[in-house]
N, C-alpha and C positions, 0 to 999 in steps of 0.2 A: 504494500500500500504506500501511497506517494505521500511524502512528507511535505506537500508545498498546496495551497489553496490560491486560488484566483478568483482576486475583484477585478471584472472590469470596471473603466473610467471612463473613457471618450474615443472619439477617433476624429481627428482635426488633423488638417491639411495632409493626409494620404499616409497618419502614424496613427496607428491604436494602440491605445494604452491599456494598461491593467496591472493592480498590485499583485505582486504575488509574496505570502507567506510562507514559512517555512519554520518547524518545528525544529528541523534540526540546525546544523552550523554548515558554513562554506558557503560559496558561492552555487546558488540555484544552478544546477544544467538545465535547460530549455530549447526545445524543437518547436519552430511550427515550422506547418506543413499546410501545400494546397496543392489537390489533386497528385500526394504523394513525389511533392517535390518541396524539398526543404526549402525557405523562406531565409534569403542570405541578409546579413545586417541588423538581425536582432538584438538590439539592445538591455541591458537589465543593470539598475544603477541603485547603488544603494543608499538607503535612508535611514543611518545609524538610530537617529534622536526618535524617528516614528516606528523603526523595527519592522519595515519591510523594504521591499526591491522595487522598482519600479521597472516594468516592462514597457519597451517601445517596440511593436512592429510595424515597419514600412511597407506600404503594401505596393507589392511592382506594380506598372505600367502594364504589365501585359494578362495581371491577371484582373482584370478591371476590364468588364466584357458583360454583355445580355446575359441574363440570366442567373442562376443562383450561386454564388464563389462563397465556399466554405474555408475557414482555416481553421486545423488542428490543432491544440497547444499541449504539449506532452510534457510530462517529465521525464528528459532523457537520460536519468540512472538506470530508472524502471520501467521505460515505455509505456509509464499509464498517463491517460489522456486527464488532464486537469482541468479543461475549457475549450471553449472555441467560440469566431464570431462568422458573421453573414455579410456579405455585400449583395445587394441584389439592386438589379441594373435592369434599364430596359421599358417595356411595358411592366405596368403597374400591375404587380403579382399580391391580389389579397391572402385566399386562405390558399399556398401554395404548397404543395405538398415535395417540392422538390427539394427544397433546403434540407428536410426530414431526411429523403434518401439521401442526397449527399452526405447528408453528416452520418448515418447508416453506414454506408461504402465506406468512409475514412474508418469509423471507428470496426468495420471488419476486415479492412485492411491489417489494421492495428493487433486486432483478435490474432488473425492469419500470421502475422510476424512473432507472437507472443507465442504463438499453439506453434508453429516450427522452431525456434530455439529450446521450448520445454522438452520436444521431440530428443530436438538433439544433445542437452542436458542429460535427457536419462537415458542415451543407449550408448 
């Protein structure tokens, strides 16, 4: 189980933020991911006096498109998923059921990656 919780904050001028906590000591490891390609430039800064980290994700240029963009937020000790947010583009998507499967696909992506190193752990 991941030692680290995430608040999101905002996302202003093409950076999402969110705090992230952590139980334990050292600097948080952190992945995001979209459409299972990691997210270069993530930032995470610490806030001695408040007692958390602050996460900046840049969101590229090219994943900024119609339609539903999911990102991952993991913690990369343990590969468990701590968060994720939504961009959605486009025509205006009410009760949209596609962000659900995205985020579906990421997190059994996620499964998939976990259930093959268990594999290969115990044999």
């Amino acid at each position: 189980m991941s030692t680290l919780t995430l608040t999101p904050i905002k996302m202003r001028y093409g950076i999402w933020q969110g705090l992230i906590h952590q139980t334990g000591t050292g600097v948080p490891q952190i992945k995001v991911t979209h459409q299972n390609t990691d997210i270069p430039n993530v930032q995470l800064t610490e806030n001695e006096a408040e007692g958390h980290w602050l996460l900046q994700v840049p969101i590229p240029p090219d994943a900024i498109a119609d339609g539903v963009q999911v990102f991952v937020i993991t913690d990369a000790v343990d590969d468990e998923k701590i968060g994720q947010f939504t961009i959605i583009a486009g025509e205006t998507l009410g009760d949209d059921i596609r962000a659900e499967v995205e985020l579906l696909r990421a997190e059994l992506d996620m499964l998939k990656r976990a259930f093959r190193r268990h594999c290969v752990e115990t044999s």
